[in-house]
N, C-alpha and C positions, 0 to 999 in steps of 0.2 A: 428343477428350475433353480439359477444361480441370484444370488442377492445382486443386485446393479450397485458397479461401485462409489455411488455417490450416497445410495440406500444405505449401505457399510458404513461412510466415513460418517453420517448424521446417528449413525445408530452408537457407533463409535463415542461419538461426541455428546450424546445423551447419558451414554455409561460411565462416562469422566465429570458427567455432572452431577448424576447420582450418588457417584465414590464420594465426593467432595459433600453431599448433601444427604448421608447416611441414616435412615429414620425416616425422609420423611416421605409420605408415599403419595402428596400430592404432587411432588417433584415427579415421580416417577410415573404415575400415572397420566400426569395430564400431557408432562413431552413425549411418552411412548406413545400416547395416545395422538398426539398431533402427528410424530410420525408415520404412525398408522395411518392415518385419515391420509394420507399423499402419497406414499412409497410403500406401500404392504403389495410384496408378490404373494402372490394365489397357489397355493400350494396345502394340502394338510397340515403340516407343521406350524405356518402360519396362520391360517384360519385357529386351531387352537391355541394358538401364542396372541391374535386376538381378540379369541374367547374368553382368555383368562384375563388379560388386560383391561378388557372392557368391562368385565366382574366387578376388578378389583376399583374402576374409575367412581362404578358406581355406588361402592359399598363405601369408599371415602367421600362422596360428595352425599350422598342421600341417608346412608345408614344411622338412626338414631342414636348409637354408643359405636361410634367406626375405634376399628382395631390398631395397632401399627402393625404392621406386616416385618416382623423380625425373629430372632430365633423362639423367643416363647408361644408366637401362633404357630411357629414351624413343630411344636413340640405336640403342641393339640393337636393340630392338624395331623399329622402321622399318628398320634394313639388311635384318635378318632377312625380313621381312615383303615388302618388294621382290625380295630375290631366289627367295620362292616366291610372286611376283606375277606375275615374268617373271625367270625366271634365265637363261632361255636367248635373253633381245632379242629374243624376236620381234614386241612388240607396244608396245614403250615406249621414244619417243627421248629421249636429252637434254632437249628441253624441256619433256616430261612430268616427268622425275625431277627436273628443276628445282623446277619447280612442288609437288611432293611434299618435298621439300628444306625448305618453309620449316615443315613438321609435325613436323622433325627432334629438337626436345626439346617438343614440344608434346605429345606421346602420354601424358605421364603423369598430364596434365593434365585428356587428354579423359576418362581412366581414373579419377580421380578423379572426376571428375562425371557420368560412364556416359554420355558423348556419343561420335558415331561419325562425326564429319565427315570424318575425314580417310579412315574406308574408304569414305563413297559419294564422296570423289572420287579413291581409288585405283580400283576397280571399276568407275566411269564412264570414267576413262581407258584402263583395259585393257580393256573391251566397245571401244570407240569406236575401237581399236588393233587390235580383233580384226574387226570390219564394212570398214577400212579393206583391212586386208587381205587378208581374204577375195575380195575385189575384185581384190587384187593377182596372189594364187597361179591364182586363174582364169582373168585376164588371159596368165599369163604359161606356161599349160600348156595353152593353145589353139594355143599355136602349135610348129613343130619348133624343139627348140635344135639351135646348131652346139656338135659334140663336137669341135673340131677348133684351136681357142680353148686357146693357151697359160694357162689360169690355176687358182689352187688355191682351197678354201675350208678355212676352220676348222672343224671337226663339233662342238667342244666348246664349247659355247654360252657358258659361265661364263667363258673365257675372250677373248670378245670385249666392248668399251666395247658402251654403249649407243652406238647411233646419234644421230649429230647431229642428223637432219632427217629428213624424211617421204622426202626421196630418196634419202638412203643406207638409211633402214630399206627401201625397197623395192628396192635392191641388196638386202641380205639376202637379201630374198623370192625375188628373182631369181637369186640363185646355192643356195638353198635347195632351191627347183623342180629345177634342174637336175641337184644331188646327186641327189636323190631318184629322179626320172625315170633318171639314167644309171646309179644301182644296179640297176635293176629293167629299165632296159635289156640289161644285159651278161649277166644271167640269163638273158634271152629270147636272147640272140645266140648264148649260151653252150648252151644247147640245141636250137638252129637246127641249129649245129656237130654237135652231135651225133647229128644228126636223127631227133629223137623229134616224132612223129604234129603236134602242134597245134601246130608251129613251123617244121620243113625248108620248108614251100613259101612262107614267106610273106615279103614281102622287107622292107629294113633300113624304110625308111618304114612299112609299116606297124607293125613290132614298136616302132617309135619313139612311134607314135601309139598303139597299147597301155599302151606303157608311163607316159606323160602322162598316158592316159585310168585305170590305175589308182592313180597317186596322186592324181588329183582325188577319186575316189573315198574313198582314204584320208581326204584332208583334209575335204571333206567330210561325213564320217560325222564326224569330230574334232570338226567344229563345229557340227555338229547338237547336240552330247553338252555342248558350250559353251554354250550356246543354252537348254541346258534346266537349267543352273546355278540355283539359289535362294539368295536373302540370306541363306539358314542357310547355304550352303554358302561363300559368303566369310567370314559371321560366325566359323566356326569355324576357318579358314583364319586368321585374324586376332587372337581367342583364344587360337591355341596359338602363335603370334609371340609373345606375351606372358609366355606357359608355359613356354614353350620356352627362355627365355631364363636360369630357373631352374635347369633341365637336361634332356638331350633327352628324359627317358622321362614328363614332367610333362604331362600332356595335358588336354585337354575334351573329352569324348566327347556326342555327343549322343546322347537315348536309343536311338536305334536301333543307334549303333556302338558302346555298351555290351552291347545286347544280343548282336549279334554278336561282342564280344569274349568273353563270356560262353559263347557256342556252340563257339568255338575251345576253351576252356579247360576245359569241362567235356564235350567230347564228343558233347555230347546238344542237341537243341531240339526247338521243338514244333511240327509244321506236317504237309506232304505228302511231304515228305522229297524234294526236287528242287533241285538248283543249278542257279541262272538266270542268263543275262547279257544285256547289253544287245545287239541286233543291229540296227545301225542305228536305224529306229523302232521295231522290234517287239522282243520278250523271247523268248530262245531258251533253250531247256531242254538244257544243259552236261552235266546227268549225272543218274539217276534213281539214288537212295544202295538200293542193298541191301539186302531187309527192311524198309522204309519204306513208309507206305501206299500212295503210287501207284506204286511196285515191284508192290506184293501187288495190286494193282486190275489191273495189267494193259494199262495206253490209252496212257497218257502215255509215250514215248519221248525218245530223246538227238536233238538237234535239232528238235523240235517247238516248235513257236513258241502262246505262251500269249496269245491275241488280247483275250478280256474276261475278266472275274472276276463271279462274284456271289457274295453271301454265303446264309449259312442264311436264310429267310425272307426276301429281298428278293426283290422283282418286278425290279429296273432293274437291269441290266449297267452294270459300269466298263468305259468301254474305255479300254486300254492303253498306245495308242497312244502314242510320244513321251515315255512315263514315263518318267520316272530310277529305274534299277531299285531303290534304297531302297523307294521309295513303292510299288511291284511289291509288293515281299518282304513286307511291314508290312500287304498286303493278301491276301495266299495264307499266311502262318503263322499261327496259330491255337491256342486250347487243344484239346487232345484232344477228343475227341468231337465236338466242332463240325462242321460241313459246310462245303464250298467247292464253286463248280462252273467248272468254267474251260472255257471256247470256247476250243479249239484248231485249228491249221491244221498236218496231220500233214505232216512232213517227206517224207514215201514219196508219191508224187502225188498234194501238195495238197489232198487233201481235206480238210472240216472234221468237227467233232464235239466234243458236249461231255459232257464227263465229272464225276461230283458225286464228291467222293476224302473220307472221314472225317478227321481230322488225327489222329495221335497224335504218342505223343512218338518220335525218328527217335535212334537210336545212329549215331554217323559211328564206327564200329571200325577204319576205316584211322589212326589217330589215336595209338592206344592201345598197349600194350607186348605184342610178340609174339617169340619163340623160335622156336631154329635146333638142331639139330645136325650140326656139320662134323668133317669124317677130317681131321684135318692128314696130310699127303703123305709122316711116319713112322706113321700110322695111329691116332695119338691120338683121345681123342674128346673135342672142345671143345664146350661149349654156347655159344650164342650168342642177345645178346638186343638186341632194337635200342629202344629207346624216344625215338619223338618228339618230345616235353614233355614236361612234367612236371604233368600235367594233374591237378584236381579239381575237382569238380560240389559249388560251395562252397554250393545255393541246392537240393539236396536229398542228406537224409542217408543215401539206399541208393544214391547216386552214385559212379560209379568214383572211383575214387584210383591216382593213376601207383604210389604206396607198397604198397596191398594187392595191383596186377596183378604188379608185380614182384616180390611174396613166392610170388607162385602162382608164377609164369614160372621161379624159382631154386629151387623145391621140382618140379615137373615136369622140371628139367635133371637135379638130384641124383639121381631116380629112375633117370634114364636112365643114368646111371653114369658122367657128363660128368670131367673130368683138370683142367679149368680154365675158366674162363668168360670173354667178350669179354663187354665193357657198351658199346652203340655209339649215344655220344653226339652225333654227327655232327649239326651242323643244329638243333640242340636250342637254343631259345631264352629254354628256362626254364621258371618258373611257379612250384608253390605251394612256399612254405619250409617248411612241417611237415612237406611229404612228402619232402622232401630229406633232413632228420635223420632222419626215421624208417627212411629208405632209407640212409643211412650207417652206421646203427646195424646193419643185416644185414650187415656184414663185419665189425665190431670189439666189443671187448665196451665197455659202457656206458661213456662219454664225452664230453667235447665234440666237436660238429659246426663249428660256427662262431661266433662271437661278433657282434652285432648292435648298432648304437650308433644309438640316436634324439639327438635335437637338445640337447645340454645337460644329456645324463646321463651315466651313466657306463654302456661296453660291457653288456650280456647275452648269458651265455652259453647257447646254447642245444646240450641234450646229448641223449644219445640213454641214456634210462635202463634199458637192459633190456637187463642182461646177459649173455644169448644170443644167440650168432652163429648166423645163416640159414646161412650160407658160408664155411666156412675156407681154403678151396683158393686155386690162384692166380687169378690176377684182372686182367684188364689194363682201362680205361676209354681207348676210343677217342674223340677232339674233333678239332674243326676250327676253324677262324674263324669261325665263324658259333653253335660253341657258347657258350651265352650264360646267364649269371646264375646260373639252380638249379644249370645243368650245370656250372658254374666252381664251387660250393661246394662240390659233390661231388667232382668232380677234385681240387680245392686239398686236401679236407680226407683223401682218400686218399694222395694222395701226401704228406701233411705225415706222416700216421700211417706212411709205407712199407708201406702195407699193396696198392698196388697199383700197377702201369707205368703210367705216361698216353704215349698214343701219341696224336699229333698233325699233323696236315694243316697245316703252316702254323708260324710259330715261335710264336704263343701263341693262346689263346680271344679273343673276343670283347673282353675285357673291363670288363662289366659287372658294378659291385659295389654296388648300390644295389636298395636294396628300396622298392616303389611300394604304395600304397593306394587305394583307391577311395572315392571320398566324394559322398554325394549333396548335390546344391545345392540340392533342396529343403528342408533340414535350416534351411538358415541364412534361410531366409522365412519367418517363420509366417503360415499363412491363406492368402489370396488363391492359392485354387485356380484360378483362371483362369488366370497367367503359370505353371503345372507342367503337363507334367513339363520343368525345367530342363536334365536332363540331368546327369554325374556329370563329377568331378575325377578323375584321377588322380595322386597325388601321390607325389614322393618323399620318404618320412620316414623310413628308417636306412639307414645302409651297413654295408654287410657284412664282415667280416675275417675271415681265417685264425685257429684257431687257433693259428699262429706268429704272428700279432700284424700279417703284411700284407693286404695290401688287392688284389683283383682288379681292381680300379676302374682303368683305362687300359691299365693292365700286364697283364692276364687272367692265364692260368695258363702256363705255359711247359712244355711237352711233355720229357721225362722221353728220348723219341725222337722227331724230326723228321720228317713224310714229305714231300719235295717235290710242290708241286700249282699249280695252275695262278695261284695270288694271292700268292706266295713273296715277290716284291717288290715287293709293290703293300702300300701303307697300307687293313688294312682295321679296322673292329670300330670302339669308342667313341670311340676318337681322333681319327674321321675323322668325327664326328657336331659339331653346331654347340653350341658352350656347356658340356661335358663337364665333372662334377665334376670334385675334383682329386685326386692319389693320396696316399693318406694309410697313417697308421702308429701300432698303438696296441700295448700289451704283449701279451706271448704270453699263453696259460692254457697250465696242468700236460696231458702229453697223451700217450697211448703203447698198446703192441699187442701182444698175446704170443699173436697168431692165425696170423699167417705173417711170414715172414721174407724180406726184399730183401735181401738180403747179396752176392748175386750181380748185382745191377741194372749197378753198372760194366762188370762182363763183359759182360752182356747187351745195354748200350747200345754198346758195342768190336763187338759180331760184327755187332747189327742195322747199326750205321755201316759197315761193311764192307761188308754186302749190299748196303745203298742207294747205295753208290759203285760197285760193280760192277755195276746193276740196270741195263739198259739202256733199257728201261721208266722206270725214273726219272728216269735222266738226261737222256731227252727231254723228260719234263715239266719238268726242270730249265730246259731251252734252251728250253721254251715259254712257261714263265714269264717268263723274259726277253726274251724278245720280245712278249708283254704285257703288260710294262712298258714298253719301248720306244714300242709303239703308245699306250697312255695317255698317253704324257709327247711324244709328238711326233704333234698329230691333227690337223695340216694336211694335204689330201686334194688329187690333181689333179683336174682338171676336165674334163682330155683324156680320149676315151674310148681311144684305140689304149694310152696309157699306163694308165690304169686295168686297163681290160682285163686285161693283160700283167703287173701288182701285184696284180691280184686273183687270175689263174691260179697265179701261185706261190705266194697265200696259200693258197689252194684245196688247193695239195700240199701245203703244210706242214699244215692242218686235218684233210687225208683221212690222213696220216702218223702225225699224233696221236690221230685216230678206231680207226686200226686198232688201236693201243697196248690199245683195251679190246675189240676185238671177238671175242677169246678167250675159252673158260673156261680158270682157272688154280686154282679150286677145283671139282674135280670129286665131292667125299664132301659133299655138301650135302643135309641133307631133312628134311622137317617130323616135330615130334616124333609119333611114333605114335598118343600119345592127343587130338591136334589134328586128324586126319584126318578123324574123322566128321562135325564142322561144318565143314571145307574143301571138304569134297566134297559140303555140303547144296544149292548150286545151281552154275550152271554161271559166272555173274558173280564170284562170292566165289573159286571156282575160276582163274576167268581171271585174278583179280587176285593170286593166291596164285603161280600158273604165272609169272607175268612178275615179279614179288618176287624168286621164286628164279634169273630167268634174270638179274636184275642182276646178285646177290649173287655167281654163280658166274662173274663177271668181274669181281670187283673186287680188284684188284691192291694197291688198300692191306689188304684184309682177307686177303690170303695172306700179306701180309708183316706181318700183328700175328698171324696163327695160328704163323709162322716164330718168331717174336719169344715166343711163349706154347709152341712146343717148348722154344727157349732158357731159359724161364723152369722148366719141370719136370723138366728134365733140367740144368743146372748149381747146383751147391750150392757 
């Protein structure tokens, strides 16, 4: 399709305004953008010249710190972009990166004008990187290596140069093979030794050539899955180089990974309720969800491989074969009531058979905020409540909310006649800010939560106006590193009030202090319904602060008590993410609590510090941690196998040493609340997952020492 030449002379005259108005990038966005809205032909090229444009409109109008788009973002943007092209060398030497080197401030250029040369010839170099060697790892796993060969390899890919030349990248390949094959040999050796059935009688050559024969396998299946890569699937790779370079949580989501992010967050979607993955060519069936339609139908099973699809009212079968499982999902989810029939090949002796399953809508309930109650080891009775996100179902309004389950879940504990309650935020990576406040607001009387600052305003404080407290009693909120955003406001803004212990895995949360929006890009196109659906932004447009006036943003939250764990001195959370806002600082607001009282937290953090030095339990993890730091920071490998061997067997004791550390119970008074048992017990699945819940829970060694920590707390005044 040819440009209309009146399309030309406007587009023309847009880029003579530009030259003249060099810098600034609402210039350019907002008149690319009007021309877009009227004269955009329909064609590939321009749908992503579009896509990029409509990015860029909205990362200058909405984005909390917007960038200028000129040669220093073109400089990030290309580092960026190479090292998740190939960060780990295996498909791009020196003279490729050369070559890529002279697009080095060019990026913002192409960005301005919605052209994308430099990604078909990054993409072309890493296909042509990736056929080359493919060639290589085949070549080089057909035959036995000698284990016997003094030399070491690097495992940590980031820290090797690119390759100079086609023959050192196939060194790599050739010491990469041999890695792979001698780990998976020593397995096989290592069980010989032991002589377990499908390995005592079989001798070193053949377990050598197993072992070669399953990581061809491996690699193979890898580049199948390479292979069946689409230009949306660099485009977007390429996109959020761009995104990304604003800060790490600024994304482009296409619509399918909106819609999926969407599922995570509100609990719910619409379809046959079955988690698929890719297996090799075909799609295997991971998990049939609970309650779900083809749960209630009855056919479909875990491991069943889904061969074709057809929809309501078609005659022709899709077959599957080879799909990327996006395109799979997009063709088995559905609105409610709709039909699907899918040809299956059943896991249990291959048989086939097809099944027609209704869609409705599917609850994922492992998700959601569920209660405990625990005997502390003086015979207390603690409630316990664990919630995974901080979930809401923002796109219907009889949709769970993390805020109303946990009003249930702390009105259910008080019945029970709970002394103190654990809030166990462990693993928590956030979610909706309303429900954060509204959830703050059930321990203190009306007040602020957290204060909220967009781009060139002044803070908002956001407070929780409803001066009835849910819960008076004590309170401890458990996190770890990986707790993230909602869970850092809620921690900050308890422990700013003293209204509850933060007990901690690690010396601080995540630190995420920024808050993201969703924006759709069809917004900034008018018309031309042929290039939509575009897909959606997400952007970061305020950070968040403490009612004491700091900021969780790099610094997270800093635990109140310490638990040692296995990442103690390893750099983990927003610091260690690429492009990370920076930590800032704005006034306090007025703020305070006359619901319970820390006055004894000193003490309490004096005895809990006493126990974790005496914990023998801890102190292992202590010494493991450091030696997982060790291993991170020194990840040159030998090559020899007698040596290997011999480094792996004693990593082996030290692994099974720290294994045993949890395979105790140390909370023994653990059981579901009473009036929870008649939907646990309504089928045998829901049950099974209920059983092995509680057989974590009653080994986990940091929650006997925050129940320790929550005697401490009702019994010292």
């Amino acid at each position: 399709m040819t440009d209309h030449p009146q399309q030309t002379s406007i587009l023309n005259r847009i880029k003579e305004v530009i030259m003249k108005n060099k810098g600034l990038l609402l210039t350019l966005v907002a008149a690319t953008a009007l021309f877009l809205a009227f004269y955009l032909p329909v064609n590939t090229a321009q749908k992503e010249a579009t896509l990029m444009q409509s990015i860029l409109t909205d990362l200058n109008y909405y984005h909390y710190q917007p960038l200028e788009v000129n040669d220093n973002l073109s400089e990030k943007v290309h580092g960026l972009f190479l090292e998740r092209l190939d960060g780990s060398r295996r498909w791009l030497t020196q003279v490729d990166v050369q070559q890529l080197e002279a697009w080095k401030f060019k990026l913002d250029n192409e960005a301005n004008e919605g052209t994308f040369a430099f990604l078909g010839i990054a993409t072309q170099l890493q296909e042509a990187g990736i056929k080359k060697t493919q060639a290589w790892y085949r070549e080089f796993l057909a035959q036995p290596f000698d284990f016997k060969q003094k030399e070491t390899i690097e495992t940590d890919g980031e820290k090797k140069p690119f390759a100079k030349n086609d023959q050192e990248l196939k060194e790599y390949w050739r010491q990469q093979m041999k890695w792979e094959t001698l780990t998976r040999l020593t397995e096989k050796l290592e069980k010989k030794e032991k002589n377990e059935a499908d390995f005592k009688d079989k001798t070193y050559e053949e377990l050598e050539a197993e072992a070669r024969k399953d990581v061809l396998k491996v690699y193979d299946d890898w580049y199948v899955r390479l292979e069946k890569r689409k230009r949306n699937d660099f485009l977007s790779m390429y996109l959020n180089a761009f995104t990304n370079i604003f800060d790490p949580h600024t994304e482009y989501y296409e619509p399918v990974d909106k819609q999926n992010f969407d599922i995570g967050m509100s609990g719910r979607l619409e379809g046959i309720g079955a988690r698929l993955q890719t297996d090799g060519e075909n799609t295997k069936v991971s998990e049939v969800i609970v309650g779900g339609p083809a749960w209630k139908q009855g056919v479909l099973k875990e491991n069943d491989k889904i061969v074709k699809v057809k929809q309501q009212g078609d005659t022709e079968w899709t077959d599957l074969t080879g799909m990327v499982i996006n395109d799979v999902v997009q063709l088995i989810r559905g609105k409610p009531g709709s039909k699907v029939t899918l040809f299956i090949r059943k896991a249990e002796g291959s048989t086939t058979e097809e099944v027609t399953i209704v869609r409705d809508v599917v609850i994922l309930e492992e998700g959601f905020a569920k209660s405990l109650l625990i005997e502390s080891p003086q015979k207390e009775k603690i409630g316990y409540i664990r919630l995974p996100k901080f979930y809401a179902d923002f796109n219907n309004k009889d949709g769970r909310r993390c805020a109303d389950d946990i009003a249930i879940e702390l009105e259910k504990l008080k019945q029970s006649g709970v002394q103190g309650i654990i809030l166990d935020l462990r693993g928590n990576g956030g979610g909706s800010l309303r429900d954060v406040v509204k959830m703050g607001g059930f321990f203190v009387e009306e007040g602020p939560i957290v204060q909220v600052k967009s781009r060139s305003r002044t803070p908002e404080v956001l407070t929780d106006d409803d001066p009835s407290v849910q819960y008076k009693g004590a309170l401890i909120v458990m996190v770890d590193q990986f707790s993230a955003s909602a869970s850092e406001i809620l921690a900050a803004a308890l422990q700013d009030y003293g209204r509850a212990v933060i007990v901690g895995t690690g010396t601080s949360t995540f630190g995420k202090g920024t808050v993201q929006r969703f924006f759709d890009l069809d917004a900034v196109v008018r018309g031309n319904p042929e290039v939509k659906p575009l897909g959606e932004v997400k952007l970061t447009v305020q950070k968040f602060f403490r009612v004491n006036g700091g900021s969780t943003q790099l610094k997270g939250v800093v635990p109140d008590i310490i638990l040692p764990n296995n990442w103690l001195y390893v750099k983990t959370g927003e610091q260690e993410e690429d492009f990370p806002m920076e930590w800032t600082q704005i006034d306090p607001v007025p703020f305070g609590q006359k619901v319970y009282s820390l006055t004894a937290l000193p003490k309490i953090k004096e005895l809990a510090n006493a126990r974790i030095k005496g914990n023998d339990v801890f102190q292992k993890i202590d010494q493991r941690a450091m030696r997982l730091k060790q291993l991170r920071d020194n990840s040159e490998r030998t090559l020899d196998l007698d040596a290997y061997m011999a480094e792996n067997k004693r990593m082996d004791e030290e692994d099974s040493m720290y294994n045993k550390l949890f395979d105790n119970e140390v909370l023994t008074g653990i059981q579901n609340l009473p009036v929870d048992m008649a939907d646990l017990q309504s089928d045998e699945s829901k049950k099974a997952r209920n059983d092995e819940w509680l057989k974590g829970i009653k080994k986990d060694v940091y929650l006997l020492e925050t129940v320790n920590i929550m005697h401490d707390l009702l019994t010292i005044k």
